[in-house]
GUKE-888341 format. One line per 5 residues: number of its first residue (from 1); their letters; for each residue z, x, y of N, C-alpha, C. Coordinates in Angstrom, 2 decimals, always signed. Example, Ala and Ser with C-alpha at 12.3 -4.5 7.8 and 13.67 -1.06 7.14 Angstrom:
# GUKE-888341
1> AS> +7.80,+13.19,-5.69,+7.80,+12.30,-4.50,+7.80,+13.20,-3.30  +7.08,+12.85,-2.25,+7.14,+13.67,-1.06,+7.87,+12.90,+0.03
This chain:
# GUKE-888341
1> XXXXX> -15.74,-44.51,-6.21,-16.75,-43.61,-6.70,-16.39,-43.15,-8.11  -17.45,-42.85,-9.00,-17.05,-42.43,-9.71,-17.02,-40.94,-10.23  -16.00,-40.59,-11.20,-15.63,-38.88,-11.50,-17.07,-38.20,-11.41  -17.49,-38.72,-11.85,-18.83,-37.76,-12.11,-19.73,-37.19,-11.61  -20.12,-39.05,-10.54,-20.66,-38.52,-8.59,-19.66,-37.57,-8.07
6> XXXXX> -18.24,-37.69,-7.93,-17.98,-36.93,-7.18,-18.16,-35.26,-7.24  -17.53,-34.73,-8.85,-18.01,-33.78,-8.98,-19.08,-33.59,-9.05  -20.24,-34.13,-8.84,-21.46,-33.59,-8.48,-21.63,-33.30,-6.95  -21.38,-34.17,-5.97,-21.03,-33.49,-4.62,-20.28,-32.63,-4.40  -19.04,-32.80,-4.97,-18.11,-31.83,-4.83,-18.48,-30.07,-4.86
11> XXXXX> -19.61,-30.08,-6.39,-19.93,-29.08,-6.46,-20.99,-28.12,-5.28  -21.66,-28.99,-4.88,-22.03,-28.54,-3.79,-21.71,-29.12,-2.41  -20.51,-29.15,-2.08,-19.41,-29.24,-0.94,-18.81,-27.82,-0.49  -19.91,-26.43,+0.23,-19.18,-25.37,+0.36,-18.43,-25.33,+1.27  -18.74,-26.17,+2.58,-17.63,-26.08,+3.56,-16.41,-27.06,+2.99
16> XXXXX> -16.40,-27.36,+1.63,-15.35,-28.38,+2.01,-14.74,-29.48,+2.35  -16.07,-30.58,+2.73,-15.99,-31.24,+4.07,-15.53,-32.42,+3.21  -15.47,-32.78,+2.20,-15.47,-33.94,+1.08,-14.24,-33.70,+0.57  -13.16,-34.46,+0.65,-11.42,-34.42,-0.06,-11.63,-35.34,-1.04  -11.08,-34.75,-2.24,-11.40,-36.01,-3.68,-9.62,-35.93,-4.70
21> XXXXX> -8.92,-37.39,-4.02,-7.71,-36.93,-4.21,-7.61,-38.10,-5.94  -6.37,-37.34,-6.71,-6.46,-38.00,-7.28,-4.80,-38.63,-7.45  -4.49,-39.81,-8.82,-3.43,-40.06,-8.69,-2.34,-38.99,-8.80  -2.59,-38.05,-10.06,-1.89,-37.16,-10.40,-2.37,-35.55,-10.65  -1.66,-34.67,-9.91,-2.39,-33.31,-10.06,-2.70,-32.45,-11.28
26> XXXXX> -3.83,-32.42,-11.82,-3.60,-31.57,-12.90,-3.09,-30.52,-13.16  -2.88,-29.99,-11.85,-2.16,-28.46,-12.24,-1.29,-28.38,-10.52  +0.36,-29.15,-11.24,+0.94,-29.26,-9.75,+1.32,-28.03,-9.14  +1.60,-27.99,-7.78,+2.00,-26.99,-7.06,+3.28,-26.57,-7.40  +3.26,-25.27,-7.56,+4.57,-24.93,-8.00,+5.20,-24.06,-7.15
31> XXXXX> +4.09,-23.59,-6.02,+4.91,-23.03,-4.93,+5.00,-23.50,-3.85  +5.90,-22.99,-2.84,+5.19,-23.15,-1.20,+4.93,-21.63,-0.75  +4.00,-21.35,-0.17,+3.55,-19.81,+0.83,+3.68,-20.00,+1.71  +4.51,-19.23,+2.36,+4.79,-18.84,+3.92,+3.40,-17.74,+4.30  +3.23,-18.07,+5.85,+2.25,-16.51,+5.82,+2.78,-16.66,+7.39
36> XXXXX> +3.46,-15.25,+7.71,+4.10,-14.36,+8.91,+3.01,-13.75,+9.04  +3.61,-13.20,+10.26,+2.90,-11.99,+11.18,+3.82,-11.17,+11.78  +3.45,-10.11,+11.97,+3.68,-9.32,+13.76,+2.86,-8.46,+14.44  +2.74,-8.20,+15.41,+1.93,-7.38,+15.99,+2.51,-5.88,+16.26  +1.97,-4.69,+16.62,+2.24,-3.55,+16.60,+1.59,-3.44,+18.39
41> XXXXX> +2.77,-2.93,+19.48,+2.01,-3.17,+20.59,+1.63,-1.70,+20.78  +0.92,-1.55,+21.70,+0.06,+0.08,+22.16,+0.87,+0.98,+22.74  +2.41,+0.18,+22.50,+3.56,+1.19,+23.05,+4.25,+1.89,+21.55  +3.70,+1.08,+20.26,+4.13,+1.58,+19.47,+4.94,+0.68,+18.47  +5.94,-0.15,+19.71,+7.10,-1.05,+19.03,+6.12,-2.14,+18.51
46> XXXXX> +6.88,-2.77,+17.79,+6.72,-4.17,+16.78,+7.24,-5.44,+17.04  +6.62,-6.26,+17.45,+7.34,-7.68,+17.64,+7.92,-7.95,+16.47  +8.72,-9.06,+16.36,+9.42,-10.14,+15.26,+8.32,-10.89,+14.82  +8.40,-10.68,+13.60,+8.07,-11.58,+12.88,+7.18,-12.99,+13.36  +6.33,-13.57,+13.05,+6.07,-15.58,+13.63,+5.83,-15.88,+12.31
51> XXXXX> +6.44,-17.11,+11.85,+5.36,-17.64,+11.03,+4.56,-18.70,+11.78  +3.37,-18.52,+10.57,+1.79,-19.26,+11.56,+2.14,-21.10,+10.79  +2.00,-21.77,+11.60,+2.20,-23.25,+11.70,+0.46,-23.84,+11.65  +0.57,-24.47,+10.63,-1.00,-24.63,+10.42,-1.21,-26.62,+11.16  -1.13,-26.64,+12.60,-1.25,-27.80,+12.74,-1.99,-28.40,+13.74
56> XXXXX> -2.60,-29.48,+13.92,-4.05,-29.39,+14.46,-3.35,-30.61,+15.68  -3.25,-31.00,+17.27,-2.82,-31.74,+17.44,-3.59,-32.64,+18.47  -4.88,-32.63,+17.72,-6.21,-33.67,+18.73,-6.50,-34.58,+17.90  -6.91,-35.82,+18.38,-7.29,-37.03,+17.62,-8.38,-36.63,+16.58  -9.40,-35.89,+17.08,-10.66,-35.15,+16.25,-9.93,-34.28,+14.44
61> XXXXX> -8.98,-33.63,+14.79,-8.42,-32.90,+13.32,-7.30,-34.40,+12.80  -7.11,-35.39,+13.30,-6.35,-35.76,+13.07,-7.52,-37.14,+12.10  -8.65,-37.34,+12.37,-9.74,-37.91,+11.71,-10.08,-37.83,+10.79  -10.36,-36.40,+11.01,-11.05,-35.74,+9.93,-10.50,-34.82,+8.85  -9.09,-35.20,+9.03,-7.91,-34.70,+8.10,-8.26,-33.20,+8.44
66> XXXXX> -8.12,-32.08,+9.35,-8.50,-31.13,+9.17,-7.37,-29.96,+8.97  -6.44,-30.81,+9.14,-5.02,-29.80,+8.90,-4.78,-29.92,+7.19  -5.47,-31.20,+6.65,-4.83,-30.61,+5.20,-5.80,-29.69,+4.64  -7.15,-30.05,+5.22,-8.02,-29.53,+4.17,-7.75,-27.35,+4.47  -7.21,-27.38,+6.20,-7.26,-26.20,+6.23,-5.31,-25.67,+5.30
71> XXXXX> -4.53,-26.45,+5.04,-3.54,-26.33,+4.29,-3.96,-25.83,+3.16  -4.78,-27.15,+2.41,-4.89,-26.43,+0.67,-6.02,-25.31,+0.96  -7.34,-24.85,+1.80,-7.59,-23.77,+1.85,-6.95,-22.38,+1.76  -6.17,-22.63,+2.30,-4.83,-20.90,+2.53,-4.01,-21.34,+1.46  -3.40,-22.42,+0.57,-2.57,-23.03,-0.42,-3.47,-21.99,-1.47
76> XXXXX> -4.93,-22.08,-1.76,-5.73,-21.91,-2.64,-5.53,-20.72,-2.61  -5.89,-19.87,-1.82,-6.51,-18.47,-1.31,-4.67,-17.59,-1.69  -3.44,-18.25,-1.33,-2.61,-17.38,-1.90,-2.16,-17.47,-3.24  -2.71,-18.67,-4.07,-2.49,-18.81,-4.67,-3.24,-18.33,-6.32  -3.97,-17.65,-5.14,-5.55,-16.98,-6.32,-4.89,-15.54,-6.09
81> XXXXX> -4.55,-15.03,-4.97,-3.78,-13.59,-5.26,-2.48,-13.69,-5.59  -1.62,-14.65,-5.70,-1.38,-14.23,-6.55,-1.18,-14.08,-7.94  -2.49,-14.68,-8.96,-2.42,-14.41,-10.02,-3.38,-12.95,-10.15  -4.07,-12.33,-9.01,-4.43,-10.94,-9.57,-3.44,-9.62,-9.27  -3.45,-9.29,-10.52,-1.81,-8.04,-10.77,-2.57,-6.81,-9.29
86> XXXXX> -3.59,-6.66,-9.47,-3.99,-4.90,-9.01,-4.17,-5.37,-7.32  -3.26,-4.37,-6.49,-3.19,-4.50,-5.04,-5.17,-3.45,-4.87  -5.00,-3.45,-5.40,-6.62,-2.75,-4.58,-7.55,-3.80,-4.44  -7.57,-4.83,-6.06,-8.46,-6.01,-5.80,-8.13,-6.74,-5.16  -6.73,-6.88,-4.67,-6.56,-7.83,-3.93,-6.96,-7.82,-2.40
91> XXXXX> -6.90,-6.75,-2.02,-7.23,-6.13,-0.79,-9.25,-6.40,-0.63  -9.30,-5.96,-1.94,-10.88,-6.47,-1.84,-11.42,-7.73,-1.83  -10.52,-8.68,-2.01,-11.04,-10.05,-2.89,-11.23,-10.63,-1.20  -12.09,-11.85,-1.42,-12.28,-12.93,-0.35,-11.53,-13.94,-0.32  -10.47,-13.63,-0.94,-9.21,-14.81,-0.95,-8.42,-13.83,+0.40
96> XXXXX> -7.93,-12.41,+0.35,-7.38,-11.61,+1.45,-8.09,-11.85,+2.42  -9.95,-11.35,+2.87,-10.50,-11.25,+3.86,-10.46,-12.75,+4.44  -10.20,-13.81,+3.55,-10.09,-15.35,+4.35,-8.90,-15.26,+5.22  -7.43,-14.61,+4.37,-6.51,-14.56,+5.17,-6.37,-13.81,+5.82  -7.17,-13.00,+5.84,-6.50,-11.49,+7.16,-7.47,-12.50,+8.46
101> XXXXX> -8.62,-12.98,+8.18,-9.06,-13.22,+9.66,-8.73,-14.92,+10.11  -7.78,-15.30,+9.23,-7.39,-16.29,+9.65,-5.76,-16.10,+10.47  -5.35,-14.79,+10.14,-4.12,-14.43,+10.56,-4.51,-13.79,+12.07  -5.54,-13.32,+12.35,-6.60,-12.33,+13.56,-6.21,-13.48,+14.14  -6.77,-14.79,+13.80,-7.48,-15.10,+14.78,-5.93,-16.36,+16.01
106> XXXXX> -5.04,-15.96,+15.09,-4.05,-16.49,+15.41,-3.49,-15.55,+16.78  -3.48,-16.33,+18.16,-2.80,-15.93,+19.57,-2.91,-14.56,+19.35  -4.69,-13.94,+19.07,-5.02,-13.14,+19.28,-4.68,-11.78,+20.55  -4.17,-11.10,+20.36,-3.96,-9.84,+21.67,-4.51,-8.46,+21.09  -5.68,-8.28,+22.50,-6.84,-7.56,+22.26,-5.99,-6.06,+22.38
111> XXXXX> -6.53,-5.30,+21.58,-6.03,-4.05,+21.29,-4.69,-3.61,+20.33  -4.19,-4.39,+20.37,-2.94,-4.50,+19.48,-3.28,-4.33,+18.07  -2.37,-3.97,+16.97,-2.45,-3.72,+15.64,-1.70,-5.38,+14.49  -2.21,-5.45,+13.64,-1.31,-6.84,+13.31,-0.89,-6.49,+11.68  -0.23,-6.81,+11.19,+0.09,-6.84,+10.24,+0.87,-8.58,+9.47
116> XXXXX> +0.65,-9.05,+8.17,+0.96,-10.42,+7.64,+1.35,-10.04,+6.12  +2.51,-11.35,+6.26,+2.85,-10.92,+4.99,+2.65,-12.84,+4.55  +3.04,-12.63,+3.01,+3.02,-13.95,+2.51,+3.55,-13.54,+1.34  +5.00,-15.23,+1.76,+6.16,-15.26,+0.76,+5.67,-16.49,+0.10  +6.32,-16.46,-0.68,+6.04,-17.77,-1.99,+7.82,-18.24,-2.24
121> XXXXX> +7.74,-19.19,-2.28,+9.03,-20.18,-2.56,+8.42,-20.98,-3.90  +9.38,-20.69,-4.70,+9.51,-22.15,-5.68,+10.09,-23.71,-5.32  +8.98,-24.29,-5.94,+9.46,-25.87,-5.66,+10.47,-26.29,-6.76  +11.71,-26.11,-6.19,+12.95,-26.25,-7.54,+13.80,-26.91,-6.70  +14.92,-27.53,-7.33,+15.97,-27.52,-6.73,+17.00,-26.29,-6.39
126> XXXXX> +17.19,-25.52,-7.50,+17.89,-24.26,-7.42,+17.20,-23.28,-7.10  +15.98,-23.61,-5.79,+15.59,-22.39,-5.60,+15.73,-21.58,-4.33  +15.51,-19.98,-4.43,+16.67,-18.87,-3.49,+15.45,-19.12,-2.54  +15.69,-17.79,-1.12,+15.29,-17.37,-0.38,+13.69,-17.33,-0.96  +12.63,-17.02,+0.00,+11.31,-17.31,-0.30,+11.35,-15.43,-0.58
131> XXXXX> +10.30,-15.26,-1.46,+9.99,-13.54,-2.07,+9.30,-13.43,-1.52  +8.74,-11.93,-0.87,+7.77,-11.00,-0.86,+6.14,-10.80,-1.54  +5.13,-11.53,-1.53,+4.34,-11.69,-2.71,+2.74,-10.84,-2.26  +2.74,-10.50,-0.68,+2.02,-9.36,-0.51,+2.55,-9.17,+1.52  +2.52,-7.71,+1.60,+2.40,-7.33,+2.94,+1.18,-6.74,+3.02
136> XXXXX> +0.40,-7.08,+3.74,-0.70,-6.25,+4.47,-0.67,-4.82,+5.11  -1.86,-4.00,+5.13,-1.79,-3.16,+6.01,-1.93,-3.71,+7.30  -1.62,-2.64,+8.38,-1.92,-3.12,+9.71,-3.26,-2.77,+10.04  -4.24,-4.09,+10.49,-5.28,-4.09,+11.32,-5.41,-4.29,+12.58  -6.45,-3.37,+12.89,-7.19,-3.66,+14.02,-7.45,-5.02,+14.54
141> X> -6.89,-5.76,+15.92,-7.95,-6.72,+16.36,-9.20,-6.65,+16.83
């Protein structure tokens, strides 16, 4: 196909459903994001930590590539907060509300409080422990 068809579908591709890979990335990844959880139980205490494993294991996601496309979705979405400095917009933006209810909807437990954080690692060789790059408040399920 060519560049031009594609970005013309592409552009109106809102779910996504169309992957348009190329040889080389124009703007490579320079991180990896972790995104944790824990829950807050109705006794008060706090579980440990999970991190969420984004992996699909039916022939159907395995077709329709649905584990990468839902990868670079959340890849995108932390990667858009974090280039905005102000925690209020970020809290407002639809890059957070993608991830807070994608973090919900993870081994959901009704009544419980949840809270997620998301670390960022550099893709280096000399690089440390993954940082801190936002904690959430705790929500409601």
């Amino acid at each position: 196909f060519s560049e031009k068809l594609m970005n013309n579908v592409l552009k109106y591709d809102y779910f996504q459903l169309f992957t348009y890979w190329t040889l080389f990335a124009p703007k490579p990844m320079k991180y990896d994001f972790y995104i944790i959880y824990r829950d807050q139980l109705k006794s008060g205490e706090s579980n440990d930590f999970c991190e969420i494993e984004i992996t699909n294991k039916n022939i159907v996601g395995y077709i329709f590539k649905s584990d990468i496309k839902k990868q670079m979705a959340l890849y995108k979405a932390c990667a858009c907060i974090l280039r905005i400095k102000d925690k209020n917009k970020i809290l407002n933006s639809y890059y957070y509300q993608y991830l807070e209810k994608f973090v919900r909807e993870q081994n959901p437990n009704i009544g419980t409080k949840r809270q997620f954080c998301i670390l960022k690692k550099e893709r280096t060789i000399n690089s440390s422990k993954p940082e801190l790059l936002l904690l959430s408040y705790i929500s409601y399920e």
